[in-house]
N, CA, C and O atoms as a GROMACS GRO file, in nm:
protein
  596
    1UNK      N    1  -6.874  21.876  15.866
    1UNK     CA    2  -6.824  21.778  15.960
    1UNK      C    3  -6.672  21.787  15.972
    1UNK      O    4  -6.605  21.749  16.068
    2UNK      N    5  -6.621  21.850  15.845
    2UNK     CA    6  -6.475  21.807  15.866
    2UNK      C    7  -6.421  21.946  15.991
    2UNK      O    8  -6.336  21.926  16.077
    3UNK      N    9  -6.479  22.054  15.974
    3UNK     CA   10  -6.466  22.172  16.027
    3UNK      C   11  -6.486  22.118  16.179
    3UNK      O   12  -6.398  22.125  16.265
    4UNK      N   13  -6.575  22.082  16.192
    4UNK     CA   14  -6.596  22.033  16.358
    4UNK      C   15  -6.517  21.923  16.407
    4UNK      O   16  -6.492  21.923  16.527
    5UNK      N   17  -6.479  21.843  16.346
    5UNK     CA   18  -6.315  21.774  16.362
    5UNK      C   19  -6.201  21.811  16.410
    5UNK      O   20  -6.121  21.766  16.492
    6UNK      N   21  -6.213  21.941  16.313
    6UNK     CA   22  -6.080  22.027  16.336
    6UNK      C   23  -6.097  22.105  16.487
    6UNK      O   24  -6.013  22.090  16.575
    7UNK      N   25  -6.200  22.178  16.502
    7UNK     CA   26  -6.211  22.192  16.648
    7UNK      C   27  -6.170  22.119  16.756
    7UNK      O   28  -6.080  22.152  16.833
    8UNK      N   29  -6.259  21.984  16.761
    8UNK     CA   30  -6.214  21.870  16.825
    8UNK      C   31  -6.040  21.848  16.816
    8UNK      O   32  -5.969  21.834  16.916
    9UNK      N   33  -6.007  21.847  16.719
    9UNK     CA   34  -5.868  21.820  16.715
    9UNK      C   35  -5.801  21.912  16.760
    9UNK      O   36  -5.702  21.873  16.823
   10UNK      N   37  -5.818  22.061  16.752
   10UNK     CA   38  -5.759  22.139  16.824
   10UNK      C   39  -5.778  22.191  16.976
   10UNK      O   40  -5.700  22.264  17.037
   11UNK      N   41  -5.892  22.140  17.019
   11UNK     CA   42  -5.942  22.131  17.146
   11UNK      C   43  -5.859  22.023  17.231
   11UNK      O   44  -5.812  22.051  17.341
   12UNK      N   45  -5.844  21.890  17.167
   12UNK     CA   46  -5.768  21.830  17.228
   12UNK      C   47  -5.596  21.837  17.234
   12UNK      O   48  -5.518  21.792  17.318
   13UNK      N   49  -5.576  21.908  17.117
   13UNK     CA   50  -5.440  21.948  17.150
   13UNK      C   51  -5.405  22.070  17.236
   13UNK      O   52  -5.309  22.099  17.308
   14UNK      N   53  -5.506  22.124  17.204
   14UNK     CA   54  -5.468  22.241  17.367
   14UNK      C   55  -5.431  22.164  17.484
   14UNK      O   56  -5.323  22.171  17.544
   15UNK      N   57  -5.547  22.078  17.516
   15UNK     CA   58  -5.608  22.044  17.639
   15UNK      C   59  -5.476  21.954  17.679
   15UNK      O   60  -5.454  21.959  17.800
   16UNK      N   61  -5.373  21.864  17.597
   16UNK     CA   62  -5.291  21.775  17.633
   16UNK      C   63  -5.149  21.865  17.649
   16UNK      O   64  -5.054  21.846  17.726
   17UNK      N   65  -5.171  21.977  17.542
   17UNK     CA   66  -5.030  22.080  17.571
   17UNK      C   67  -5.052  22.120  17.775
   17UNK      O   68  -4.989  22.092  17.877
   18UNK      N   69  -5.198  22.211  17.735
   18UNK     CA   70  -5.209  22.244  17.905
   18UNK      C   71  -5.227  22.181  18.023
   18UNK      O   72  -5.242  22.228  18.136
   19UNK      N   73  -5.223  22.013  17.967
   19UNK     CA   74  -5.188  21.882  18.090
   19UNK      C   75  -4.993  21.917  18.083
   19UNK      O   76  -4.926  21.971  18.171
   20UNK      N   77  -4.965  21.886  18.004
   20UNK     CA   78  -4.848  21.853  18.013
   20UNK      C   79  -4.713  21.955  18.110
   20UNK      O   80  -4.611  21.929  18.174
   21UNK      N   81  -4.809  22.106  18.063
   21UNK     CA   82  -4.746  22.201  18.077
   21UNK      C   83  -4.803  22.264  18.262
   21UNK      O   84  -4.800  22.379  18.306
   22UNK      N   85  -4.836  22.169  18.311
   22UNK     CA   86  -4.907  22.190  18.440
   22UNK      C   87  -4.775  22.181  18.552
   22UNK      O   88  -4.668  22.129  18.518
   23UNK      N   89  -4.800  22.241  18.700
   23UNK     CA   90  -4.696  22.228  18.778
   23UNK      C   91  -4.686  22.065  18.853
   23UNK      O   92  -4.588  22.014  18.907
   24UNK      N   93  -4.831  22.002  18.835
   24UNK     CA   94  -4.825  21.860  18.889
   24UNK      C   95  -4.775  21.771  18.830
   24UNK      O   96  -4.770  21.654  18.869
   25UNK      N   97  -4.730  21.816  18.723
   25UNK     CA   98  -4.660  21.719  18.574
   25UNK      C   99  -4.482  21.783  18.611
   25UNK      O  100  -4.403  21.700  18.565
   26UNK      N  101  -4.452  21.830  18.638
   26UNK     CA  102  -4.309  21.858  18.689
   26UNK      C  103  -4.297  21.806  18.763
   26UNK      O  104  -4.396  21.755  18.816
   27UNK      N  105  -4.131  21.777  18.830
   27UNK     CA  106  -4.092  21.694  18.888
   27UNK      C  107  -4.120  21.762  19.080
   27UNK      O  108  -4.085  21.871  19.124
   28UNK      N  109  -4.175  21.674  19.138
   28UNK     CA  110  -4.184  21.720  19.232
   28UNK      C  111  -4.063  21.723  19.323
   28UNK      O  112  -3.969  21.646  19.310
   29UNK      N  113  -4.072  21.820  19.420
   29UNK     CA  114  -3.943  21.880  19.504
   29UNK      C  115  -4.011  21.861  19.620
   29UNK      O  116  -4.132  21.850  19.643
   30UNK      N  117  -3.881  21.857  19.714
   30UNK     CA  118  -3.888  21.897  19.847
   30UNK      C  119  -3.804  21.968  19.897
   30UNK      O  120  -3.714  22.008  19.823
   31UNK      N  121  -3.803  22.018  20.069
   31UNK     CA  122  -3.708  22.073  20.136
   31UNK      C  123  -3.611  22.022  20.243
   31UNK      O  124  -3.673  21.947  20.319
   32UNK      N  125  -3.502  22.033  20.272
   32UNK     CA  126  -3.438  21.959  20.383
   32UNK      C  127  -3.323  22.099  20.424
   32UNK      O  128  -3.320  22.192  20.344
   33UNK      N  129  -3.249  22.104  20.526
   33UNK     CA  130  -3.225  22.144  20.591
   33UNK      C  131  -3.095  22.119  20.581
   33UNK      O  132  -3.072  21.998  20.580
   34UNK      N  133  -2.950  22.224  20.568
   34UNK     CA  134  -2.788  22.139  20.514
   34UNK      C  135  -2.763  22.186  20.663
   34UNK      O  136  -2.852  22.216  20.743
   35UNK      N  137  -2.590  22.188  20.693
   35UNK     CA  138  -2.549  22.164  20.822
   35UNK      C  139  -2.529  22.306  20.848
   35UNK      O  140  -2.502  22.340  20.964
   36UNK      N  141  -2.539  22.397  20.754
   36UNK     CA  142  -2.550  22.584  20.758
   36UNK      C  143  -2.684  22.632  20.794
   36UNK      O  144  -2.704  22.753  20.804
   37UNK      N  145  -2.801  22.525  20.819
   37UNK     CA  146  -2.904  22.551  20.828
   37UNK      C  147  -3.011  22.641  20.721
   37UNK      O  148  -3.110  22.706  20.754
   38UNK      N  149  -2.963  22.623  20.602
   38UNK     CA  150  -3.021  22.701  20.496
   38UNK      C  151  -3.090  22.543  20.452
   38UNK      O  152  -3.055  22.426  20.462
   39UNK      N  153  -3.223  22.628  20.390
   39UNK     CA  154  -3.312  22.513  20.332
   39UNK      C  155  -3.246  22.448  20.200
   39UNK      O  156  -3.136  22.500  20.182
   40UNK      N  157  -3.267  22.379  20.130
   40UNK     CA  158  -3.196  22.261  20.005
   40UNK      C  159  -3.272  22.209  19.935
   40UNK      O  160  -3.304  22.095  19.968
   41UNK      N  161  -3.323  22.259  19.830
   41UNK     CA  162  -3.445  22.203  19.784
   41UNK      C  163  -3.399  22.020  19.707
   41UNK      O  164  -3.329  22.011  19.606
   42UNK      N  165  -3.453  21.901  19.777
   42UNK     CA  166  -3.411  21.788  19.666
   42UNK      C  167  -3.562  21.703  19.630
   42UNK      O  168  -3.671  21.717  19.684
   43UNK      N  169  -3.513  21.589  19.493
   43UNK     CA  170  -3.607  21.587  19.473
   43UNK      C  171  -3.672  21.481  19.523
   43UNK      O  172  -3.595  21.394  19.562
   44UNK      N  173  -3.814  21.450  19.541
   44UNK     CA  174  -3.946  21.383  19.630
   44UNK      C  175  -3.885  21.260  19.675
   44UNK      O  176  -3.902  21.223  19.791
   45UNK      N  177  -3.803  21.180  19.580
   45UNK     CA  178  -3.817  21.065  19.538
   45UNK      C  179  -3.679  21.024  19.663
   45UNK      O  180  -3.666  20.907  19.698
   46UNK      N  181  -3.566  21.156  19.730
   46UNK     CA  182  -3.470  21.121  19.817
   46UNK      C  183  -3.584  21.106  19.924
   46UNK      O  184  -3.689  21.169  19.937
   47UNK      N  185  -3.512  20.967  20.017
   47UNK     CA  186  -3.584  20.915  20.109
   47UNK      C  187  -3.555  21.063  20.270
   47UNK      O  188  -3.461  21.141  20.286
   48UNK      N  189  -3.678  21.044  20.350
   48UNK     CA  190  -3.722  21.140  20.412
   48UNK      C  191  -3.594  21.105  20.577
   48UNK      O  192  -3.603  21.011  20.655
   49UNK      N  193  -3.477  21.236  20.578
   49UNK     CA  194  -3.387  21.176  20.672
   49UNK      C  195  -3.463  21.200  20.818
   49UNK      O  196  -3.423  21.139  20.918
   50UNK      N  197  -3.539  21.263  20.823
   50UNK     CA  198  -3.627  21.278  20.976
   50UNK      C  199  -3.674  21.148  20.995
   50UNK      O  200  -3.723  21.134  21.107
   51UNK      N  201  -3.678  21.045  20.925
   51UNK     CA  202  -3.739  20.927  20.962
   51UNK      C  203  -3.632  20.805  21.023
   51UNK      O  204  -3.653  20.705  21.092
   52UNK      N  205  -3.496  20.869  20.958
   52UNK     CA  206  -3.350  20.787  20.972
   52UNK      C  207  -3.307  20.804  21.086
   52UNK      O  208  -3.359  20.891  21.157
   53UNK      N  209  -3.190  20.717  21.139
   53UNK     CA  210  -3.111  20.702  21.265
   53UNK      C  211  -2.988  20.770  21.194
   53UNK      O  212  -2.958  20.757  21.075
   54UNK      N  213  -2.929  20.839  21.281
   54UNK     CA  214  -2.782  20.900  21.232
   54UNK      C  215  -2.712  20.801  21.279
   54UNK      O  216  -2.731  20.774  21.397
   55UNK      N  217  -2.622  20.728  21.209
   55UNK     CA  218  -2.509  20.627  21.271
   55UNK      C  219  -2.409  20.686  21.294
   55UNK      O  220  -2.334  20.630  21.374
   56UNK      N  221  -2.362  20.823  21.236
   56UNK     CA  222  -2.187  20.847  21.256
   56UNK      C  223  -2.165  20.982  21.162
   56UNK      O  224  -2.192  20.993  21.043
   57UNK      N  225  -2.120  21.058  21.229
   57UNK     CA  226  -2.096  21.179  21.142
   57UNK      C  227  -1.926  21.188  21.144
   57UNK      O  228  -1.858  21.175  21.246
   58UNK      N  229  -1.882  21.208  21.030
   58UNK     CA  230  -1.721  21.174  21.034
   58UNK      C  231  -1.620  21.302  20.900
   58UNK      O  232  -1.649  21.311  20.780
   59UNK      N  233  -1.545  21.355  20.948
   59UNK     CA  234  -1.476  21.452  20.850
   59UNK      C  235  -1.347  21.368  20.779
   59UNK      O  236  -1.247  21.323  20.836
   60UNK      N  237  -1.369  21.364  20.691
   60UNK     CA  238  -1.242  21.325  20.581
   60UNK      C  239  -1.208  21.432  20.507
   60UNK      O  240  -1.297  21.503  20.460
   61UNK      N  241  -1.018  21.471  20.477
   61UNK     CA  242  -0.966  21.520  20.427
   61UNK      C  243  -0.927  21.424  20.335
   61UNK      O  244  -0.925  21.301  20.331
   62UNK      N  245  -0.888  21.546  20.240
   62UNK     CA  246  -0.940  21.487  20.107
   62UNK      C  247  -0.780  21.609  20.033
   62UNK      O  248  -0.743  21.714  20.084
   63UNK      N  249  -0.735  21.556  19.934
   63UNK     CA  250  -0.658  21.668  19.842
   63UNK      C  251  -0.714  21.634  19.687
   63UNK      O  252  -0.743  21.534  19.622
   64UNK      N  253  -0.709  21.822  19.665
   64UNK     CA  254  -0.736  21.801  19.508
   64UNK      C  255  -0.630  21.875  19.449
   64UNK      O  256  -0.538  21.937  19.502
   65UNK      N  257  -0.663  21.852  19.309
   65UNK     CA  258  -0.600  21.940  19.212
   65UNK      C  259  -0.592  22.092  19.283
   65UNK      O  260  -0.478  22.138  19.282
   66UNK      N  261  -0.677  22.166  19.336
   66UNK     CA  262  -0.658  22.294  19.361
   66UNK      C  263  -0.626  22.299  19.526
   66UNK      O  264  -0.645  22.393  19.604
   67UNK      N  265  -0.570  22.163  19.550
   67UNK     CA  266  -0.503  22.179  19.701
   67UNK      C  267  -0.595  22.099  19.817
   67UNK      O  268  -0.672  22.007  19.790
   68UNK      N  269  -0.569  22.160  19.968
   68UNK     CA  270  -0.643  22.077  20.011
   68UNK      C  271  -0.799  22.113  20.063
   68UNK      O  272  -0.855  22.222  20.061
   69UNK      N  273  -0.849  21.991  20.109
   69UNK     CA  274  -0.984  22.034  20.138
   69UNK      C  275  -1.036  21.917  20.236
   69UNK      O  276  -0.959  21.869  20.319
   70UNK      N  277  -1.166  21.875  20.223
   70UNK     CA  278  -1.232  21.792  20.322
   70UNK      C  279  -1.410  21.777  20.268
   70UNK      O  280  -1.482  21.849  20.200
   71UNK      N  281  -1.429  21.656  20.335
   71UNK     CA  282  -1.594  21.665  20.347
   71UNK      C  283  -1.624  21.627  20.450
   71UNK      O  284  -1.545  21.596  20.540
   72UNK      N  285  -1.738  21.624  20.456
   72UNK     CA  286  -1.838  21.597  20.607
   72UNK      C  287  -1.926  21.470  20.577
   72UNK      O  288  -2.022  21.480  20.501
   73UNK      N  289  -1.895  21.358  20.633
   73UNK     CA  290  -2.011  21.226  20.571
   73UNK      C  291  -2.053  21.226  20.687
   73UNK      O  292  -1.990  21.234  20.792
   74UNK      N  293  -2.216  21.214  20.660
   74UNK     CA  294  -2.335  21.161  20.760
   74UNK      C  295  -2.371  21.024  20.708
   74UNK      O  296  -2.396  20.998  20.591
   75UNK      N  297  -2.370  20.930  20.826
   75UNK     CA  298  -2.413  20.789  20.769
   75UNK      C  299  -2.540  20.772  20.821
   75UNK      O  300  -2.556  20.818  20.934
   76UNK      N  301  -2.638  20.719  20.768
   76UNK     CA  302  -2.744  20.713  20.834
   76UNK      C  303  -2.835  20.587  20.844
   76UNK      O  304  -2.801  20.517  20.749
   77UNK      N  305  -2.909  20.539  20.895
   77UNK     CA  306  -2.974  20.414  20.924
   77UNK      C  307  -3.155  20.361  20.913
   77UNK      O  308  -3.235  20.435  20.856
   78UNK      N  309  -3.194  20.249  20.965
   78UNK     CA  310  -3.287  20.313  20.970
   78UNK      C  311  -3.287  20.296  21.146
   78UNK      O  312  -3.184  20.295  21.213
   79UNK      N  313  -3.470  20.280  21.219
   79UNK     CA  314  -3.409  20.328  21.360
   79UNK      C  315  -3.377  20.152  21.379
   79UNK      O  316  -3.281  20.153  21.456
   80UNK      N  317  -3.395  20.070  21.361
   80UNK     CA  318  -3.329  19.936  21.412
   80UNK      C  319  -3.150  19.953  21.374
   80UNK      O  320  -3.072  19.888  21.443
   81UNK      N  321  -3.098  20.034  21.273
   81UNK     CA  322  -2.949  20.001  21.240
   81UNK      C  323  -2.868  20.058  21.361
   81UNK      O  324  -2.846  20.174  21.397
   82UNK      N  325  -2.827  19.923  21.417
   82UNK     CA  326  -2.677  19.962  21.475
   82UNK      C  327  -2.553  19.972  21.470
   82UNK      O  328  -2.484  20.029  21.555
   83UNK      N  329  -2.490  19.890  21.318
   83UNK     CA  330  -2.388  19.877  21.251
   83UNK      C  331  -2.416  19.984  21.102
   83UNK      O  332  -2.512  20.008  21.028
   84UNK      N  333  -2.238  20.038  21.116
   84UNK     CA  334  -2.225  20.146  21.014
   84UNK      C  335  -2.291  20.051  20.879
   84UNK      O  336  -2.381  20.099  20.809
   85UNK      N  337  -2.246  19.940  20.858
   85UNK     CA  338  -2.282  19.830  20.774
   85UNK      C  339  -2.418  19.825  20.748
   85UNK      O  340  -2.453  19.768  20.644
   86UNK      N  341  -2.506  19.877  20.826
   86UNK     CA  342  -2.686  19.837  20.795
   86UNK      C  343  -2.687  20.036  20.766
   86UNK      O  344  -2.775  20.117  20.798
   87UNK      N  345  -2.579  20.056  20.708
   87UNK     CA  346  -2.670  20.224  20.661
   87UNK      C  347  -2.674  20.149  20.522
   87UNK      O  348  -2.622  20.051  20.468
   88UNK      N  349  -2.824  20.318  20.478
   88UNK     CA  350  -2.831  20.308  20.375
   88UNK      C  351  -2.917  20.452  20.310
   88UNK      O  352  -3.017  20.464  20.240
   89UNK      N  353  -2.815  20.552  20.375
   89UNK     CA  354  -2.814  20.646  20.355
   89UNK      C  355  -2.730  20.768  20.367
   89UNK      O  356  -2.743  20.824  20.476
   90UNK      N  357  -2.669  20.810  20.309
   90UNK     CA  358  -2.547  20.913  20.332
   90UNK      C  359  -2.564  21.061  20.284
   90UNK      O  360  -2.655  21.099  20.211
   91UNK      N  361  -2.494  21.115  20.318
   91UNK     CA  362  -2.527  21.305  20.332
   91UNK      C  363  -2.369  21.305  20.313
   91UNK      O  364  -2.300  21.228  20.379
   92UNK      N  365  -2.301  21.416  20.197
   92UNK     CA  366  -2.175  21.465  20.172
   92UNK      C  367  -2.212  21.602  20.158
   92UNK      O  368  -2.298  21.649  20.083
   93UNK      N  369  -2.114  21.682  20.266
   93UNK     CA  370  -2.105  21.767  20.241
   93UNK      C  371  -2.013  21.882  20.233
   93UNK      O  372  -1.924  21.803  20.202
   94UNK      N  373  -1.948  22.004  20.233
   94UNK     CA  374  -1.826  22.067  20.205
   94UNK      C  375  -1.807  22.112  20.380
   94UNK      O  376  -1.883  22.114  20.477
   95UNK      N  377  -1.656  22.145  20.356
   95UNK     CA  378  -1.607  22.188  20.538
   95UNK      C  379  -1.694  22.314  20.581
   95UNK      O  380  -1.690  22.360  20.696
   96UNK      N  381  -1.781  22.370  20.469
   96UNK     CA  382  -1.865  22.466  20.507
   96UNK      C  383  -1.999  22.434  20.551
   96UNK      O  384  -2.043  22.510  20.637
   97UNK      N  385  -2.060  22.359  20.519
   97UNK     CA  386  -2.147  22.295  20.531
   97UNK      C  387  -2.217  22.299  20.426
   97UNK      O  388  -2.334  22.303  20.463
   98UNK      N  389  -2.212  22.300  20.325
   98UNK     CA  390  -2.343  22.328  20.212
   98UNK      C  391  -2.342  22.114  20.123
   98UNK      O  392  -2.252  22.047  20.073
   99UNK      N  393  -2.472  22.091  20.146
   99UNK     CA  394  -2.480  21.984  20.107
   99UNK      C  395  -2.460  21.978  19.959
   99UNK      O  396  -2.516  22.047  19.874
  100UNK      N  397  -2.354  21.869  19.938
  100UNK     CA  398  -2.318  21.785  19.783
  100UNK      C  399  -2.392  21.706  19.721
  100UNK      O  400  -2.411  21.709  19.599
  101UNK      N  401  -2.443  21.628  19.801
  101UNK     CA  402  -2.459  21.506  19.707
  101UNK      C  403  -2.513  21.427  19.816
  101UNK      O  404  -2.445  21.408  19.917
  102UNK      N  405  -2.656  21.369  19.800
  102UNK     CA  406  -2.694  21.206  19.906
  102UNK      C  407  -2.710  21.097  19.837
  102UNK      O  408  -2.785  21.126  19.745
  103UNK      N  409  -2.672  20.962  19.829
  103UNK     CA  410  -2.684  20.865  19.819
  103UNK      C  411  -2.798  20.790  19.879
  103UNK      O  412  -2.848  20.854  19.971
  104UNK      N  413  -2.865  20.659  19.853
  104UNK     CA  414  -2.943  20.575  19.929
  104UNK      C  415  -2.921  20.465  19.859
  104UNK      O  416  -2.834  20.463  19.772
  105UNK      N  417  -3.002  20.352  19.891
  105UNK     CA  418  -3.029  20.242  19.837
  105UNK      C  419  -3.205  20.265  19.842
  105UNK      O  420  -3.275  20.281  19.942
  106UNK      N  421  -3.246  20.259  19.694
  106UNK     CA  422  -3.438  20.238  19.674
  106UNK      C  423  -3.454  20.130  19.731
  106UNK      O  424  -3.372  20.066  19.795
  107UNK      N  425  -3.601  20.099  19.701
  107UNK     CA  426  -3.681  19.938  19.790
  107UNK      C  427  -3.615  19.880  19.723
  107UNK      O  428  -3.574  19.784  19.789
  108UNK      N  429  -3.557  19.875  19.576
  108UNK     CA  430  -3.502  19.722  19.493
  108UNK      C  431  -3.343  19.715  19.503
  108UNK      O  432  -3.278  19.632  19.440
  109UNK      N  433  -3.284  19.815  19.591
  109UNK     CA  434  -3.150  19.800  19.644
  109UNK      C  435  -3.083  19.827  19.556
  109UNK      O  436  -2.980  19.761  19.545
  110UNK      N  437  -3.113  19.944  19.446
  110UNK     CA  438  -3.008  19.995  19.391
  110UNK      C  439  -3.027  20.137  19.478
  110UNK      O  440  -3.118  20.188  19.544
  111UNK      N  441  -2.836  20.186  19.428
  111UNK     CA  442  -2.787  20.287  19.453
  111UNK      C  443  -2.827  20.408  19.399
  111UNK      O  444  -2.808  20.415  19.278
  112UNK      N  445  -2.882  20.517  19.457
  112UNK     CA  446  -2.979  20.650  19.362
  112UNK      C  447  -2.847  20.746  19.451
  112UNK      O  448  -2.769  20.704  19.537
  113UNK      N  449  -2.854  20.833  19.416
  113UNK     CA  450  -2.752  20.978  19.392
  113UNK      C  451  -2.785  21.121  19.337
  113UNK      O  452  -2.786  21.133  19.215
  114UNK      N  453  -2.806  21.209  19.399
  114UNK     CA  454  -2.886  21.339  19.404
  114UNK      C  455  -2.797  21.428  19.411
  114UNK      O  456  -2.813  21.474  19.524
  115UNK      N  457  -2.693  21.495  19.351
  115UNK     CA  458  -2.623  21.616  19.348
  115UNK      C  459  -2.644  21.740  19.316
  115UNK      O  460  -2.712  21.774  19.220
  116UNK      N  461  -2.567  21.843  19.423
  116UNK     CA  462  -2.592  21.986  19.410
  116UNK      C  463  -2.567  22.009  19.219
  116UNK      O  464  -2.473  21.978  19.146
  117UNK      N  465  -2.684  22.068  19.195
  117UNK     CA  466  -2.671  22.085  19.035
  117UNK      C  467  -2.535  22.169  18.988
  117UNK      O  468  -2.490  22.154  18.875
  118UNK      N  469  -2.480  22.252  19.077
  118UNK     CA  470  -2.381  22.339  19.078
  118UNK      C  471  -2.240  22.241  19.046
  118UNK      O  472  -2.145  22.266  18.972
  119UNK      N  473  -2.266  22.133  19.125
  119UNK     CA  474  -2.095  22.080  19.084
  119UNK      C  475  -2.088  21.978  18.943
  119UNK      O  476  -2.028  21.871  18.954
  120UNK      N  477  -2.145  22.012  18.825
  120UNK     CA  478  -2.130  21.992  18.716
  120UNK      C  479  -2.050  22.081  18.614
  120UNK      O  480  -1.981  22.066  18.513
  121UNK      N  481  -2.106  22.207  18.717
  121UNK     CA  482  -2.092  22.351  18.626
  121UNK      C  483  -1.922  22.413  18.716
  121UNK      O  484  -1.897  22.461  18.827
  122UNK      N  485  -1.829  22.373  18.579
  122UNK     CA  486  -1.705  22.378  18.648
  122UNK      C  487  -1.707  22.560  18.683
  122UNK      O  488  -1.658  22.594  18.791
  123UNK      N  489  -1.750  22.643  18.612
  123UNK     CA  490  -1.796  22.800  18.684
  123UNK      C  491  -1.872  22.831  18.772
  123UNK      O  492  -1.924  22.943  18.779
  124UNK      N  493  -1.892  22.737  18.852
  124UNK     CA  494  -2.016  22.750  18.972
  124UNK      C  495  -1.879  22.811  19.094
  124UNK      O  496  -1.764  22.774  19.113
  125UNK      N  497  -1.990  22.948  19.173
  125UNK     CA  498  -1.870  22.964  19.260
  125UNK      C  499  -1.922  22.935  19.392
  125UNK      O  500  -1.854  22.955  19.492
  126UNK      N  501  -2.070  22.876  19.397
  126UNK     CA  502  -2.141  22.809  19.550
  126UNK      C  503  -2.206  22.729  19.490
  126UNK      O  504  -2.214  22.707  19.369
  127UNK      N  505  -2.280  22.659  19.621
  127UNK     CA  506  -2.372  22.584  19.607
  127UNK      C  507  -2.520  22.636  19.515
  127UNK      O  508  -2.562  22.751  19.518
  128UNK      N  509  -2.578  22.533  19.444
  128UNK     CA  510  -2.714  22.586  19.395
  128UNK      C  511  -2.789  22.597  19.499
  128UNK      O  512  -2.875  22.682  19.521
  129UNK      N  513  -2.744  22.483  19.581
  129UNK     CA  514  -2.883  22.443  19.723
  129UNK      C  515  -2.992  22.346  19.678
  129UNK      O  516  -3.070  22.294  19.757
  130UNK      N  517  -2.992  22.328  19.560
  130UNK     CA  518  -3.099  22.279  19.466
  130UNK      C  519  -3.037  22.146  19.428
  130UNK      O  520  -2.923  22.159  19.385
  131UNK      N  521  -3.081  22.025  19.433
  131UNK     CA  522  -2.998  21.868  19.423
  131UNK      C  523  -3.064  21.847  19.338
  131UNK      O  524  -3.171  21.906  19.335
  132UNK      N  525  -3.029  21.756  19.232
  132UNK     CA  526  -3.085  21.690  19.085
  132UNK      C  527  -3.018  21.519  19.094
  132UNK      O  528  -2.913  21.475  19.142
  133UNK      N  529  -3.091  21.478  19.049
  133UNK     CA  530  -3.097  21.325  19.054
  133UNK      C  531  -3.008  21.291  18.945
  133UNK      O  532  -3.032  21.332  18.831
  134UNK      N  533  -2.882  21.202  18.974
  134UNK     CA  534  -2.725  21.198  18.910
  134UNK      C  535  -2.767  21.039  18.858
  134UNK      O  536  -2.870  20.973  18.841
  135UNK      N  537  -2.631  21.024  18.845
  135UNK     CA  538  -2.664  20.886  18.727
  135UNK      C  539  -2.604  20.765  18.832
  135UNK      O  540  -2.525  20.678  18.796
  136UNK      N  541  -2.642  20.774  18.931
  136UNK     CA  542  -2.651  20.638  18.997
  136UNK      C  543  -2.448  20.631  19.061
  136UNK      O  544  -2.381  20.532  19.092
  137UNK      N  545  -2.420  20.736  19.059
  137UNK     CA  546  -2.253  20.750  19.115
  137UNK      C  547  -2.180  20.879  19.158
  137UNK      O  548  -2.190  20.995  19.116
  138UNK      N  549  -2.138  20.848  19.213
  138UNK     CA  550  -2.127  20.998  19.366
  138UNK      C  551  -2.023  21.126  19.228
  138UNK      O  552  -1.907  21.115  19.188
  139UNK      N  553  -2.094  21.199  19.203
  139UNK     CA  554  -1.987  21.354  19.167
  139UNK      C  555  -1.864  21.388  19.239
  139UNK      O  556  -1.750  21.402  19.196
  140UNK      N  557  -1.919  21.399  19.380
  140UNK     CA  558  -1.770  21.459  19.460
  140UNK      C  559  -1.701  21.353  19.412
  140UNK      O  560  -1.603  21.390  19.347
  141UNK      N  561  -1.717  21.197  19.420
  141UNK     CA  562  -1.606  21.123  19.484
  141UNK      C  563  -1.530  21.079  19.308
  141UNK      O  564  -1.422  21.023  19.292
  142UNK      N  565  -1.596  21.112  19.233
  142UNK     CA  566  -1.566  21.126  19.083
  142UNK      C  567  -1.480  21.230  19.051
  142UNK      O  568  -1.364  21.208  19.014
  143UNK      N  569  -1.530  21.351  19.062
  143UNK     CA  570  -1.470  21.440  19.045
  143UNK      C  571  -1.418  21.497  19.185
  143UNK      O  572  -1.522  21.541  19.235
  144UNK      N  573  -1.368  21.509  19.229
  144UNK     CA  574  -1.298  21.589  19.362
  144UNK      C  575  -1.295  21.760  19.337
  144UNK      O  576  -1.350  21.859  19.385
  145UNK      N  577  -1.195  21.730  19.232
  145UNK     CA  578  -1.141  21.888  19.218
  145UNK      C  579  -1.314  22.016  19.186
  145UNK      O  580  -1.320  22.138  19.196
  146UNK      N  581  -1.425  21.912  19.146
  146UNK     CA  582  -1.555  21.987  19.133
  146UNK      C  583  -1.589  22.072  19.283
  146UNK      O  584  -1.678  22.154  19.260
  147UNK      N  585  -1.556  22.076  19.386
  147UNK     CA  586  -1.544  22.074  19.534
  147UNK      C  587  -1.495  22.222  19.567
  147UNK      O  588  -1.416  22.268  19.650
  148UNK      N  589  -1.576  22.275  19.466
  148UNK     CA  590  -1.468  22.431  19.451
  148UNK      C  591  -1.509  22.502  19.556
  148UNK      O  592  -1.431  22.584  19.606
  149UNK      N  593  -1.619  22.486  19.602
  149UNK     CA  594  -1.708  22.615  19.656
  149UNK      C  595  -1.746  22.596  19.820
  149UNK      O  596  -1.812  22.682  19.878
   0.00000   0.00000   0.00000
């Protein structure tokens, strides 16, 4: 009996390693589209901008440590918003176009933040294209001089 235990016990530890280790147990991704028209993989959970109103697309210059530069803010809405004030969604991105970083507000009205994984990595010399879910506060506008690429 104890032998057939051990089976069992090792049967079920397979079985929870090869749940765990499954692709539906990873974080799911999606695709969106930056202003270079190259795809951007971010993850599920950024709200879907094909469903949003664009309120205002606007270029700010910006200076850093390594001189000057700029971004590209998209404000976005939903389709009732007519004031910049009722967004609640934003797109940053470089004078090249490769997307930084989006912001939103979730259903419980906090602030979520999705950055190119690349501007952590002060040796990054482009974009990843690939966005990772940040700690609730904008990278670019933290770090500036990260804005290398």
């Amino acid at each position: 009996m104890n032998r057939h235990m051990s089976k069992i016990s090792t049967a079920a530890l397979l079985l929870g390693l090869l749940l765990a280790a499954t692709p539906g147990r990873a974080e799911e991704t999606r695709t969106l589209t930056n202003l270079k028209g190259e795809r951007v993989t971010v993850p599920h959970v950024v709200p879907d901008r094909e469903a949003l109103a664009l309120l205002k697309m606007v270029v700010v210059n910006i200076e850093t440590p390594n001189g000057k530069g700029g971004l590209i803010v998209a404000i976005y809405g939903t389709s009732e918003s007519k004031r910049l004030d009722e967004a609640n969604y934003v797109e940053l991105y470089d004078l090249a176009g490769n997307l930084l970083e989006i912001a939103w507000f979730d259903e419980s009205g906090q602030v979520k933040v999705a950055h190119d994984k690349n501007l952590t990595d002060p040796d990054a010399k482009e974009a990843a294209k690939v966005l990772v879910i940040g700690t609730g506060h904008s990278v670019v506008v933290q770090r500036p001089a990260l804005n290398h690429f």
